[in-house]
C-alpha positions in Angstrom: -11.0 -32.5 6.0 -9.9 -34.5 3.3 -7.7 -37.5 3.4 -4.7 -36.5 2.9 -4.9 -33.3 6.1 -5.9 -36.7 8.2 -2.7 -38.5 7.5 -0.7 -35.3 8.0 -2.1 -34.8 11.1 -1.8 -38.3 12.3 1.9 -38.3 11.3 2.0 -35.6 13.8 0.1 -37.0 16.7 2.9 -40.4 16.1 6.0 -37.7 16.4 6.8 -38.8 13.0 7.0 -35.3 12.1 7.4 -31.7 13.7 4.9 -28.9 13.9 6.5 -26.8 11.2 6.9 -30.0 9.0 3.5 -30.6 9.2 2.3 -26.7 8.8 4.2 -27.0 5.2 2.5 -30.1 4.3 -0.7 -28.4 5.4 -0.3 -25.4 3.6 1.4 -27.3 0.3 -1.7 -29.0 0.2 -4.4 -26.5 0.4 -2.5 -25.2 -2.6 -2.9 -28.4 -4.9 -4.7 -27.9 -7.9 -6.7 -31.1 -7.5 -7.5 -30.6 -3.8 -10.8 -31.6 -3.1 -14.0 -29.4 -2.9 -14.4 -28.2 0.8 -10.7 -27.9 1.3 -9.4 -24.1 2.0 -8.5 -21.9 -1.1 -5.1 -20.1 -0.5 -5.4 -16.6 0.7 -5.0 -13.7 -2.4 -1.7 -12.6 -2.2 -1.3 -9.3 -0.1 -0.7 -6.6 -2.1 2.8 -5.2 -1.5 3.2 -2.3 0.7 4.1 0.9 -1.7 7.5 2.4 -1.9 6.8 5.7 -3.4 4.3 7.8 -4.0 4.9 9.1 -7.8 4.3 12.6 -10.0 4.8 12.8 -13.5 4.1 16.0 -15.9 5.0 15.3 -19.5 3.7 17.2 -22.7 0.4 16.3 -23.9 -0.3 14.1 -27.2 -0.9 17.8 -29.1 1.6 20.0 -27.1 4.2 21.6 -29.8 7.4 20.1 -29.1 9.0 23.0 -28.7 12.7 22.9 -25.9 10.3 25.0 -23.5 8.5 21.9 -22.5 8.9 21.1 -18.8 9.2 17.3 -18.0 8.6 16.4 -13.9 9.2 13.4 -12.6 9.1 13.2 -8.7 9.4 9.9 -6.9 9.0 10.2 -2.6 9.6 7.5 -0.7 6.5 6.7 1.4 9.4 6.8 4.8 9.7 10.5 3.9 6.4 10.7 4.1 5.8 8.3 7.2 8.9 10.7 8.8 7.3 14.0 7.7 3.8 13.2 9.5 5.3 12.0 13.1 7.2 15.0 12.8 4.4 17.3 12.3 3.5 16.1 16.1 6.4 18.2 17.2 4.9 21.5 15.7 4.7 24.0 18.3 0.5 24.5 18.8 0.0 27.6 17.6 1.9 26.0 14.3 0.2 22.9 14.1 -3.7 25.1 14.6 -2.3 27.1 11.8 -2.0 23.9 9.4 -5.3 22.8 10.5 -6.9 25.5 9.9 -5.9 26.2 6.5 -6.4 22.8 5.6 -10.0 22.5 7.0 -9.9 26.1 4.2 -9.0 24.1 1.6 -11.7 21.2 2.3 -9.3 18.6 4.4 -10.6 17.8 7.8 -7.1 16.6 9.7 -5.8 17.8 12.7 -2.2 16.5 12.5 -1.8 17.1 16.9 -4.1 14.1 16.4 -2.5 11.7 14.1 -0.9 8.3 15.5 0.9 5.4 13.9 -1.7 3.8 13.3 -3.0 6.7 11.4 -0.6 7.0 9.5 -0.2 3.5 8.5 -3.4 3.4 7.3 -3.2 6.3 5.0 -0.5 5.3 3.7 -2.4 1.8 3.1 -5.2 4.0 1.7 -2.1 5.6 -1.0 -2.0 2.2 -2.7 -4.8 2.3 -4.6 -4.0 5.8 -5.3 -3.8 6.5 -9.3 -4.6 10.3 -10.9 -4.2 10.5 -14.6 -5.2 14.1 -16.2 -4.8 14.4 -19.8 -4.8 17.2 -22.1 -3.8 19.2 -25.0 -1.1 20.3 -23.3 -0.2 18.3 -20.9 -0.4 14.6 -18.7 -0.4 14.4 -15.6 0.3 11.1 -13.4 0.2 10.7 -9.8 0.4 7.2 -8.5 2.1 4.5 -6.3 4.9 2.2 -7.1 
C-alpha cells in the first residue's frame, strides 16, 4: 500500500472525508502514471455491449458493374433479437420440437423451450466478437457487430 492509499485512508478514519470522497481518491490514484510498483493497475475497459448485429453484401473487387448488382445492408438491433428468443418460449410444443429438430438437421444443438435470460445474455455476449468476412469475384460479404 503505498503512501499516498495510507493518507487517504487515514483522512477517512479522522471524518475528514466521506466514503465516496475517499473511493475517488482511491481509484484516481491507482490510475497515476507514476504510481508505485505493487499498486493495482486499472481494470481494461469493458468492451461495450453491441447494438446491432450487422450484414452487408456488396459487389466483389472484379464483379462487372453492371445496374444488376444487388447491394444489402441489414442492421438488427440485438433487442430484436433479445425479444425474438423470449418469445420463441411461447411457441406452442409441437412448434417449438419442430424448430429443434430441424435445427439439430442443420448441425445446431438448441432447444429454444430451454433457453433463459441468462442464455440469452450470454449469446448475445458471445455476438461481440462475432466478425465473417467472405470475399470473392463476385461478391463480399460482411457479418459483424457494431
Amino acid at each position: 500500500m503505498s503512501d499516498n492509499q495510507k493518507k487517504v485512508l487515514e483522512m477517512l478514519a479522522d471524518k475528514k472525508i466521506s466514503v465516496d470522497e475517499a473511493y475517488r481518491l482511491l481509484s484516481a490514484l491507482k490510475t497515476e502514471p507514476g504510481a508505485p510498483e505493487g499498486t493495482e493497475r486499472p481494470e481494461a475497459p469493458a468492451k461495450p455491449k453491441p447494438k446491432y448485429l450487422r450484414v452487408t453484401v456488396a459487389p466483389g473487387p472484379h464483379h462487372m458493374h453492371d445496374e444488376d448488382a444487388e447491394l444489402i445492408n441489414v442492421r438488427v438491433p440485438m433487442s430484436l433479437i433479445r425479444s425474438g428468443m423470449k418469445l420463441s418460449s411461447l411457441l406452442p410444443g409441437e412448434a417449438g420440437e419442430k424448430v429443434t429438430e430441424a435445427l439439430g438437421e442443420k448441425g445446431i444443438n438448441l432447444d429454444m423451450h430451454n433457453m433463459k435470460p441468462e442464455d440469452i445474455d450470454e449469446l448475445i455476449a458471445a455476438l461481440a466478437d462475432l466478425e465473417v468476412n467472405v470475399v470473392n469475384d463476385k461478391e463480399i460479404v460482411k457479418v459483424h457487430v457494431e
